[in-house]
N, CA, C and O atoms as a Maestro MAE file, in Angstrom:
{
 s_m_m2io_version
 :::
 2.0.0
}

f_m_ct {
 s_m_title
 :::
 protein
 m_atom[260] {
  # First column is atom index #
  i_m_mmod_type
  r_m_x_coord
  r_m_y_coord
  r_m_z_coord
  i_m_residue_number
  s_m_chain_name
  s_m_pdb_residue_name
  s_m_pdb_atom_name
  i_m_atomic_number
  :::
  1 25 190.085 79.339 137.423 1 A "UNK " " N  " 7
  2 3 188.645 79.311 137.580 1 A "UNK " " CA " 6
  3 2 188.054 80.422 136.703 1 A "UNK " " C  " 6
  4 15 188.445 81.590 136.706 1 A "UNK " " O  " 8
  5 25 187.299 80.036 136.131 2 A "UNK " " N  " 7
  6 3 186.717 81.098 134.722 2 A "UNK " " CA " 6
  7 2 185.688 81.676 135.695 2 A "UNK " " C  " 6
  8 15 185.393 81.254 136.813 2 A "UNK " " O  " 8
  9 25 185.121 82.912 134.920 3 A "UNK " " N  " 7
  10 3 184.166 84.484 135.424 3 A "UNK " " CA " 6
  11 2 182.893 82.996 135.871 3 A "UNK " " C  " 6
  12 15 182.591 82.884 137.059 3 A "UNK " " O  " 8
  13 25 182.378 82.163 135.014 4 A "UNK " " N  " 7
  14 3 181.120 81.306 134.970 4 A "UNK " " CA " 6
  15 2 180.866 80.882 136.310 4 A "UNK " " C  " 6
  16 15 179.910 81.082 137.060 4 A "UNK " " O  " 8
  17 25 181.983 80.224 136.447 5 A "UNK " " N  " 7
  18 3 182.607 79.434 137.673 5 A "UNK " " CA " 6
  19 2 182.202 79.937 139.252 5 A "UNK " " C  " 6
  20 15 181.502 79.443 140.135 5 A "UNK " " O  " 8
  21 25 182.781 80.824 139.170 6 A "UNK " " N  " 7
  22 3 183.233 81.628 140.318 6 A "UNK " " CA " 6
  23 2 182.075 82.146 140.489 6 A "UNK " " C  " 6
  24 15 181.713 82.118 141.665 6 A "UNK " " O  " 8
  25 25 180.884 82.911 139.294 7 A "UNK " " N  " 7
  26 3 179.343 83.443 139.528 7 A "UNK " " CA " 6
  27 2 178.884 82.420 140.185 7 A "UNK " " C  " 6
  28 15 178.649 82.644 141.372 7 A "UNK " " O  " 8
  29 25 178.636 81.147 139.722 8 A "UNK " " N  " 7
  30 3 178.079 80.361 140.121 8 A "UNK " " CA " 6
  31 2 178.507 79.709 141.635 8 A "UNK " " C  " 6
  32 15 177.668 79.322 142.448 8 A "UNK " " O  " 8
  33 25 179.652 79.675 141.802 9 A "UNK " " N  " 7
  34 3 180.076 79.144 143.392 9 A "UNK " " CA " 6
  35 2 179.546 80.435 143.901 9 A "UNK " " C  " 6
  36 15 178.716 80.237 144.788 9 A "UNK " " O  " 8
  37 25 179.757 81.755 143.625 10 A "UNK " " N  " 7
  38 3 179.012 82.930 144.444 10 A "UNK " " CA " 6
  39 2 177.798 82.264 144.842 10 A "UNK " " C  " 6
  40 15 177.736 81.682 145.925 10 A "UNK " " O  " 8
  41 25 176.520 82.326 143.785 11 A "UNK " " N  " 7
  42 3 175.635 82.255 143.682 11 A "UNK " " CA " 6
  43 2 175.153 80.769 144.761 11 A "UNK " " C  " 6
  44 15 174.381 80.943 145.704 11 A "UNK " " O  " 8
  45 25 175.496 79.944 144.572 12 A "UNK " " N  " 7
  46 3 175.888 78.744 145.276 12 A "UNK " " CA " 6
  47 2 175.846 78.761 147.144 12 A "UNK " " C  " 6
  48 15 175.075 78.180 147.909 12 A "UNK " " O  " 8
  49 25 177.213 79.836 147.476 13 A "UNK " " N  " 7
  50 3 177.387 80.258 148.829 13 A "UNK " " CA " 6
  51 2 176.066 81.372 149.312 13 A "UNK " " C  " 6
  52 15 175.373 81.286 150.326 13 A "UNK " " O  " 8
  53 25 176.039 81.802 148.859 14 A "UNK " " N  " 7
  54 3 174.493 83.502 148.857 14 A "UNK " " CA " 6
  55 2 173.292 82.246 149.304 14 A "UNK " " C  " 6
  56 15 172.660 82.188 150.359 14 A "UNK " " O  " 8
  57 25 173.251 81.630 148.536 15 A "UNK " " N  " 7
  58 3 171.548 80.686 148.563 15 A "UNK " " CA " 6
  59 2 171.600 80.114 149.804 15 A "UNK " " C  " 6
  60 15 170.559 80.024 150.456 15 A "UNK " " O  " 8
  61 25 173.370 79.431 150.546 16 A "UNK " " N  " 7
  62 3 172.954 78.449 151.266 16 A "UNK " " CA " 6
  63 2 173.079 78.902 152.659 16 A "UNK " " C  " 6
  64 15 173.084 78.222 153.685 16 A "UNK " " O  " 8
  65 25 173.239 80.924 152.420 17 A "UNK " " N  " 7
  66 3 173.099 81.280 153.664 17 A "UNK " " CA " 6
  67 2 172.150 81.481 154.995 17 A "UNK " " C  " 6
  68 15 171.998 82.698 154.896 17 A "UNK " " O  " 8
  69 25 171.596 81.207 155.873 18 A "UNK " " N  " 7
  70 3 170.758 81.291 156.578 18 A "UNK " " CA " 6
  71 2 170.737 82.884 157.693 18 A "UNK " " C  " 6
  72 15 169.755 83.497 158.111 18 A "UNK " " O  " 8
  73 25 171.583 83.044 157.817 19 A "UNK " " N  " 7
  74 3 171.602 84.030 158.486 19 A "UNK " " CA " 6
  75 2 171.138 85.442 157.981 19 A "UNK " " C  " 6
  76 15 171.669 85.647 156.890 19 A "UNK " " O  " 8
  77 25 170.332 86.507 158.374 20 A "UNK " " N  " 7
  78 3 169.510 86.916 157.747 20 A "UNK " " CA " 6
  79 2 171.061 88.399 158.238 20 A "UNK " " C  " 6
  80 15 171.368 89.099 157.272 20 A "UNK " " O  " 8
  81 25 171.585 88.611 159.158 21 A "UNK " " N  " 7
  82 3 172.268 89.621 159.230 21 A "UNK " " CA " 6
  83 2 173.581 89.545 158.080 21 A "UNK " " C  " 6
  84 15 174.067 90.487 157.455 21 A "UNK " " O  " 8
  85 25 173.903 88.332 158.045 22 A "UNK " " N  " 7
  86 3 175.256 88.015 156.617 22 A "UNK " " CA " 6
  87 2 174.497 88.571 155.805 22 A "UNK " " C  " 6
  88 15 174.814 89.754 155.676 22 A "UNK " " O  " 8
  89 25 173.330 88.173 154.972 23 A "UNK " " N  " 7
  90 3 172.388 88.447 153.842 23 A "UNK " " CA " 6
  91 2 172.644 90.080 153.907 23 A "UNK " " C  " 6
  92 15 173.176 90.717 152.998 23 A "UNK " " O  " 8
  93 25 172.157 90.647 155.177 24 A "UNK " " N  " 7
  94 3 171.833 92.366 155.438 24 A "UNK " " CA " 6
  95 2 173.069 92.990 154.826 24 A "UNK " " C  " 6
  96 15 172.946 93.915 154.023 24 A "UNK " " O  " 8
  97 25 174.549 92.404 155.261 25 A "UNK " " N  " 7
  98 3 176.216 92.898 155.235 25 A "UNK " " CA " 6
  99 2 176.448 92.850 153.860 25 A "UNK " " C  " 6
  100 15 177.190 93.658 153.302 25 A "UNK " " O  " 8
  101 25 175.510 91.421 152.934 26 A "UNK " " N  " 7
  102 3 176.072 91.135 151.208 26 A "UNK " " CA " 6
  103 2 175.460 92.427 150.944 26 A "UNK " " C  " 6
  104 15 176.247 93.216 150.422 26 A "UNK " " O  " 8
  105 25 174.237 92.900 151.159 27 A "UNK " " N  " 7
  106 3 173.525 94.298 150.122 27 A "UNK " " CA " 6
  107 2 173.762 95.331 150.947 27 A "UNK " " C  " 6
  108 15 172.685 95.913 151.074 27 A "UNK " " O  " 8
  109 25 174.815 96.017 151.743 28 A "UNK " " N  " 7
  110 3 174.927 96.818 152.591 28 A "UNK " " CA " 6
  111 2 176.416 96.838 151.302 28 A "UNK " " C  " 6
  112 15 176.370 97.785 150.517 28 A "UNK " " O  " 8
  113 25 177.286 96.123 151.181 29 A "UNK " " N  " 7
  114 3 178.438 95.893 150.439 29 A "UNK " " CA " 6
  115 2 178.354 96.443 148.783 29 A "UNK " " C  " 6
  116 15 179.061 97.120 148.036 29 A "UNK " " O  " 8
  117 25 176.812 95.588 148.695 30 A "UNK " " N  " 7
  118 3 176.398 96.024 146.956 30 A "UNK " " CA " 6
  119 2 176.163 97.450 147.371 30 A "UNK " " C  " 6
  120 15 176.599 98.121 146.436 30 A "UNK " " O  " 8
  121 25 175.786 98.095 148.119 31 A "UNK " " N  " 7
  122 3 175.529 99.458 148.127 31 A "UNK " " CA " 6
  123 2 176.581 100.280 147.630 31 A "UNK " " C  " 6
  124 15 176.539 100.942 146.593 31 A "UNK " " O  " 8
  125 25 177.426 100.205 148.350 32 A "UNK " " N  " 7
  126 3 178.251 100.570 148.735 32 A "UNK " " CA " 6
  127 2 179.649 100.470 147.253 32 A "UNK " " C  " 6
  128 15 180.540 101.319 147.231 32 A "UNK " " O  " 8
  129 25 179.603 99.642 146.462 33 A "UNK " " N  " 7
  130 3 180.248 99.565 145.643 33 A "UNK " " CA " 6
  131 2 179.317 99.703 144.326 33 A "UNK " " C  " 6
  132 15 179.774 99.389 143.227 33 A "UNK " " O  " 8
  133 25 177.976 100.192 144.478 34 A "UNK " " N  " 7
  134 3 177.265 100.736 143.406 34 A "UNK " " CA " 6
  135 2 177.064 102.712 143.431 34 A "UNK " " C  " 6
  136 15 176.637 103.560 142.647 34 A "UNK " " O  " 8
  137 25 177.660 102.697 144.821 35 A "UNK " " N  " 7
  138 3 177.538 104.342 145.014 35 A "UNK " " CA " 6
  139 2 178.813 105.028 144.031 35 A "UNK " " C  " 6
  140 15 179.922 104.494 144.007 35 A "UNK " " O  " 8
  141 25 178.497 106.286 143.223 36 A "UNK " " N  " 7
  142 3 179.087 106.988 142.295 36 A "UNK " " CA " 6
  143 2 179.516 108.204 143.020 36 A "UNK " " C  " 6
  144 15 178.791 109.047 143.548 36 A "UNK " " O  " 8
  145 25 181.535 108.142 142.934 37 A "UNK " " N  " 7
  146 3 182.451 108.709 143.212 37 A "UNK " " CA " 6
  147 2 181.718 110.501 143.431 37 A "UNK " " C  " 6
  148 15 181.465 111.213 144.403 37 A "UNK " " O  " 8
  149 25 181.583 110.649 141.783 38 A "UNK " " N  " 7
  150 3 181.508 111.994 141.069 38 A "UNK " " CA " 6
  151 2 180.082 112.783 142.430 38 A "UNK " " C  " 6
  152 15 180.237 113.805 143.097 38 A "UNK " " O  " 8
  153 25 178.749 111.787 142.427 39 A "UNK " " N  " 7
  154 3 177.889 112.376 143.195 39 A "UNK " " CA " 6
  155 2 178.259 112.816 144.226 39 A "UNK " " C  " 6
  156 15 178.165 113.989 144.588 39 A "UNK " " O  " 8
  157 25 178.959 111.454 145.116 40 A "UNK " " N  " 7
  158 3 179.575 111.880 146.457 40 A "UNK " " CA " 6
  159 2 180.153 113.132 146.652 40 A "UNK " " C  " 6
  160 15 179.675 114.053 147.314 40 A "UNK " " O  " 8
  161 25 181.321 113.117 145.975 41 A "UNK " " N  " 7
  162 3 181.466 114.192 146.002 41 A "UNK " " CA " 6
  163 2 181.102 115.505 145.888 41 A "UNK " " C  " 6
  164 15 181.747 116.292 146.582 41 A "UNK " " O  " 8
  165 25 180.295 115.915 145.242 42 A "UNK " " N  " 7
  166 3 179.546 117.114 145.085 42 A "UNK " " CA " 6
  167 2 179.038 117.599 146.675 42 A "UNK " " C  " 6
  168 15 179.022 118.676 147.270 42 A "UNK " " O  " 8
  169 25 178.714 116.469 146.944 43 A "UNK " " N  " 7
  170 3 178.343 117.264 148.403 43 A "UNK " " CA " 6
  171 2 178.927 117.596 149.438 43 A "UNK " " C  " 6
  172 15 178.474 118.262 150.368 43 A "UNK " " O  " 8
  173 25 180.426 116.941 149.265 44 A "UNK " " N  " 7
  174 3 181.451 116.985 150.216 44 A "UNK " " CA " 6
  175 2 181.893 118.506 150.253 44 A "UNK " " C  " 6
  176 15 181.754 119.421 149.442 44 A "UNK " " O  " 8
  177 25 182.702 118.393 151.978 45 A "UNK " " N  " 7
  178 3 183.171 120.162 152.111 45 A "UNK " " CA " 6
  179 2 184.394 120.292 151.394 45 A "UNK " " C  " 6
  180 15 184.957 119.260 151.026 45 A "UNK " " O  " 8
  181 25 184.795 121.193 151.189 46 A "UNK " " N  " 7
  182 3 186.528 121.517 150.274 46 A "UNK " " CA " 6
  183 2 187.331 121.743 151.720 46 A "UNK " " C  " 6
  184 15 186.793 121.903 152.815 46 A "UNK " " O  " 8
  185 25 188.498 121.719 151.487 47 A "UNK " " N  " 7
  186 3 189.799 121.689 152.308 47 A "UNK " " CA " 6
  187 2 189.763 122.962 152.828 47 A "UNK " " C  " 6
  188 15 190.654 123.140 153.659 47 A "UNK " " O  " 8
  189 25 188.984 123.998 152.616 48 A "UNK " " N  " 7
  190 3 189.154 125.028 153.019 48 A "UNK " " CA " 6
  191 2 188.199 125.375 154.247 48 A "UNK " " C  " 6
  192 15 188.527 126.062 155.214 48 A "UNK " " O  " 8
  193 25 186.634 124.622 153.983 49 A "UNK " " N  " 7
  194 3 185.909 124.560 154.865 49 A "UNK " " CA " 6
  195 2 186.390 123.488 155.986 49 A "UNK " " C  " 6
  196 15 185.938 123.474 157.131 49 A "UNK " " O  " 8
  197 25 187.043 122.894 155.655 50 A "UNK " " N  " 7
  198 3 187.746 121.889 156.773 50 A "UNK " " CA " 6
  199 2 188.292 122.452 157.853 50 A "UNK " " C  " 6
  200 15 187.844 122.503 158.998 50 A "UNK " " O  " 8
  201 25 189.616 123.008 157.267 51 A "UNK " " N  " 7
  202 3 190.066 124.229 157.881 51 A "UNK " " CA " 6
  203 2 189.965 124.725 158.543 51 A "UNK " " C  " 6
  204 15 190.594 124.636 159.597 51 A "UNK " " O  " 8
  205 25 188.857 125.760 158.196 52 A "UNK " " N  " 7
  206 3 188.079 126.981 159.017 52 A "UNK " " CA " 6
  207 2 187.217 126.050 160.155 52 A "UNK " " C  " 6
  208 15 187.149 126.565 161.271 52 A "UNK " " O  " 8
  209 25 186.529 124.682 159.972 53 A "UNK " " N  " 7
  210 3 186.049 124.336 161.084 53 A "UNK " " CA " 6
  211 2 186.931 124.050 162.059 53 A "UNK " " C  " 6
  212 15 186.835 124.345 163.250 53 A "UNK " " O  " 8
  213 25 187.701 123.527 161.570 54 A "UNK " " N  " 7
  214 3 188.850 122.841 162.460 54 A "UNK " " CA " 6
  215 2 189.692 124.007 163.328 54 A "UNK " " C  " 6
  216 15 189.670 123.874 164.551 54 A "UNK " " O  " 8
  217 25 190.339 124.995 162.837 55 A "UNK " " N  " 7
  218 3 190.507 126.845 163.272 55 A "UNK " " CA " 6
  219 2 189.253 126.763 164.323 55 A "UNK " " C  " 6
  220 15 189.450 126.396 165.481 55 A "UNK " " O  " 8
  221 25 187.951 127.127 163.851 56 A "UNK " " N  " 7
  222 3 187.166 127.505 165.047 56 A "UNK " " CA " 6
  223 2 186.891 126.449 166.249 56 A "UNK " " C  " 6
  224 15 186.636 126.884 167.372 56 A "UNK " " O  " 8
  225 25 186.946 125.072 165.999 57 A "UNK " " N  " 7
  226 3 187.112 124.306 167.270 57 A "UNK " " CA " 6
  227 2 188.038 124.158 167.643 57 A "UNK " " C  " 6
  228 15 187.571 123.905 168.753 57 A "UNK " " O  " 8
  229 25 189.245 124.042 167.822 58 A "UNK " " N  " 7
  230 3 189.760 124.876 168.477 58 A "UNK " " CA " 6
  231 2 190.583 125.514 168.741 58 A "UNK " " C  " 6
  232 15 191.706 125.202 169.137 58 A "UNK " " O  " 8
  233 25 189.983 126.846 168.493 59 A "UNK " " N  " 7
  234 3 189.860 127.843 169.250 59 A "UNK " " CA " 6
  235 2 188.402 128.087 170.296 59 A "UNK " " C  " 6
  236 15 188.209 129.009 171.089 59 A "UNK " " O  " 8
  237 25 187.550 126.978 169.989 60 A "UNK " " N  " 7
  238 3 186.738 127.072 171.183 60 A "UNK " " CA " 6
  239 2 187.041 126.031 172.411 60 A "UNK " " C  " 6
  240 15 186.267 125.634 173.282 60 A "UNK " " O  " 8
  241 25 188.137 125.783 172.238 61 A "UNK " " N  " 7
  242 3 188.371 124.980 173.562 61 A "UNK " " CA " 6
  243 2 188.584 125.432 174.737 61 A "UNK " " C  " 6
  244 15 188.873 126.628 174.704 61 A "UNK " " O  " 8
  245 25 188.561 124.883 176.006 62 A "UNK " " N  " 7
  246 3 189.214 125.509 177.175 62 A "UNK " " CA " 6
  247 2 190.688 125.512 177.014 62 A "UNK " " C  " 6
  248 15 190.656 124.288 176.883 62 A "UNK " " O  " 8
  249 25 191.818 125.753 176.916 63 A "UNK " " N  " 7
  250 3 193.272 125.644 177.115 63 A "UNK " " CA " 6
  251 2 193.526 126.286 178.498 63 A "UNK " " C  " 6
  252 15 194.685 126.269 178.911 63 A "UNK " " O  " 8
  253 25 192.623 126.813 179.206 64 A "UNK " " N  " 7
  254 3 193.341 126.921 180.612 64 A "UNK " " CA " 6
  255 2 193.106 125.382 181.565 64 A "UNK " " C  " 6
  256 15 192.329 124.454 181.343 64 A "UNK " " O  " 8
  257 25 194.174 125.579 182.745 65 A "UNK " " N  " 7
  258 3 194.752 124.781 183.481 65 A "UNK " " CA " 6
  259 2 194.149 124.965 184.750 65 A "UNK " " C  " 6
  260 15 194.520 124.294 185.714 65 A "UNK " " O  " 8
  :::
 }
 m_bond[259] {
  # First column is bond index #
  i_m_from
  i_m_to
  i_m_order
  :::
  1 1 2 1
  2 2 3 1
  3 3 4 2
  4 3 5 1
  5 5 6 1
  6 6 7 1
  7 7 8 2
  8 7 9 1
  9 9 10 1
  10 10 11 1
  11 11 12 2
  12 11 13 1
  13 13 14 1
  14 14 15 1
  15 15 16 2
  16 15 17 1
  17 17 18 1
  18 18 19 1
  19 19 20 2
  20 19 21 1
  21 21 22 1
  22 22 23 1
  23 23 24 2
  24 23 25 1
  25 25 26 1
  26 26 27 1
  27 27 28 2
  28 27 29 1
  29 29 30 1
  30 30 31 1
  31 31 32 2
  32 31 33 1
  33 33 34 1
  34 34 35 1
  35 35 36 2
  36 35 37 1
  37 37 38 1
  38 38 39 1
  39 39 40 2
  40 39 41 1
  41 41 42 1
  42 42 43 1
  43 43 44 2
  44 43 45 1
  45 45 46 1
  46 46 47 1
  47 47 48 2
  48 47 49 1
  49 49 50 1
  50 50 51 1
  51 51 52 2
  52 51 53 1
  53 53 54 1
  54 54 55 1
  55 55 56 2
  56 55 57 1
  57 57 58 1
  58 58 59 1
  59 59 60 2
  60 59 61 1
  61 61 62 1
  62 62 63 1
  63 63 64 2
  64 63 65 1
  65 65 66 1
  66 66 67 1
  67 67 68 2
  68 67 69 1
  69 69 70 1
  70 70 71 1
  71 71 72 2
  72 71 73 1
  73 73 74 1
  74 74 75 1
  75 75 76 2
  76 75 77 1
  77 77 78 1
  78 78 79 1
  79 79 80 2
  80 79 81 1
  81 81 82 1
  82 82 83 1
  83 83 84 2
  84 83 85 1
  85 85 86 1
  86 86 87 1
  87 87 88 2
  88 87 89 1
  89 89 90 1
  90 90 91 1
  91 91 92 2
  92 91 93 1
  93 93 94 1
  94 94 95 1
  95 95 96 2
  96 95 97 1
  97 97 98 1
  98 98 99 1
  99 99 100 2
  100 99 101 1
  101 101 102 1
  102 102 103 1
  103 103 104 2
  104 103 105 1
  105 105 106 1
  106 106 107 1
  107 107 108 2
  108 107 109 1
  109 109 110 1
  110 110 111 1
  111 111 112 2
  112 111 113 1
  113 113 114 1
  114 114 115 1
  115 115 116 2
  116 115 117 1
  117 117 118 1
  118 118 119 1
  119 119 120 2
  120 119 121 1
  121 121 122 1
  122 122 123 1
  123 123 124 2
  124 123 125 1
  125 125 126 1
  126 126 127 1
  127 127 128 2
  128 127 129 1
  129 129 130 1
  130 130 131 1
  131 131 132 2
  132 131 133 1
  133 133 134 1
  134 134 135 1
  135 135 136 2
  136 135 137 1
  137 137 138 1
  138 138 139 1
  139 139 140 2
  140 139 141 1
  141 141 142 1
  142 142 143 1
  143 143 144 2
  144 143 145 1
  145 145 146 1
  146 146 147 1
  147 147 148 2
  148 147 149 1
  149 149 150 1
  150 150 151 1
  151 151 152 2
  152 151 153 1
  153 153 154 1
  154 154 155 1
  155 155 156 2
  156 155 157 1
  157 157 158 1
  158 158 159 1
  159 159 160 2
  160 159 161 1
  161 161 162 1
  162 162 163 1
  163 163 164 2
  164 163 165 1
  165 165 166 1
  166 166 167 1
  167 167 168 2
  168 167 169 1
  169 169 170 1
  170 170 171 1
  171 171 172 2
  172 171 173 1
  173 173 174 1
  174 174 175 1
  175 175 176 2
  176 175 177 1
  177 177 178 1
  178 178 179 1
  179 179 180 2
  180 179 181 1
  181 181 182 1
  182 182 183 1
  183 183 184 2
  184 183 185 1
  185 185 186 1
  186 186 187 1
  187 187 188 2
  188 187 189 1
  189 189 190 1
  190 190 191 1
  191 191 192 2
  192 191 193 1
  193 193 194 1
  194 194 195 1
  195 195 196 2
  196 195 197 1
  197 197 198 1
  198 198 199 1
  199 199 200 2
  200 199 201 1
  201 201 202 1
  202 202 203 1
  203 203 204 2
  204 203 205 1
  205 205 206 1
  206 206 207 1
  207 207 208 2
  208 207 209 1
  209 209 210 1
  210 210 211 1
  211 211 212 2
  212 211 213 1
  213 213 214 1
  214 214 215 1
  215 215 216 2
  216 215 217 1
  217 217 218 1
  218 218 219 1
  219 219 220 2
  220 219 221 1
  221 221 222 1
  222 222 223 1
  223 223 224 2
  224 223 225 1
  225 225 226 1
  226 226 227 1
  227 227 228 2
  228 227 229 1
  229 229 230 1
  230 230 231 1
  231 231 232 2
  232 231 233 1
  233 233 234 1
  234 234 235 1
  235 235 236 2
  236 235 237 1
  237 237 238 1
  238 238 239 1
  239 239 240 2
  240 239 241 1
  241 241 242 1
  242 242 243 1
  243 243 244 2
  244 243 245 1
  245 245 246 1
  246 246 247 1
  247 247 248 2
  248 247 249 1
  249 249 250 1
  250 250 251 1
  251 251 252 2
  252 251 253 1
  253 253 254 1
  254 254 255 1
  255 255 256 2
  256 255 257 1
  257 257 258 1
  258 258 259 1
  259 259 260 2
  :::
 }
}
């Protein structure tokens, strides 16, 4: 089945959907595979801040019995 093909049976199945929550899940998906690695990351914590959160909870736990 050639790239043409397969757009078009996409395109085909998408139109003859009725359900408005499937529709919501197709562009929840495009999101999601249009979001860029490099940005994400930038905002993410490093292994070190992980760590240290993970160290201070717990150590804020109860461990008595």
């Amino acid at each position: 089945m050639t790239l043409v093909i397969k757009k078009k049976t996409i395109i085909d199945w998408i139109s003859s959907i009725d359900d408005k929550d499937i529709v919501d899940q197709i562009f929840e998906y495009q999101k999601l595979k249009t979001k860029s690695f490099k940005k994400e990351i930038e905002n993410a914590i490093t292994i070190d801040e992980v760590k240290e959160q993970t160290d201070e909870y717990i150590k804020s736990l109860n461990w008595k019995k």
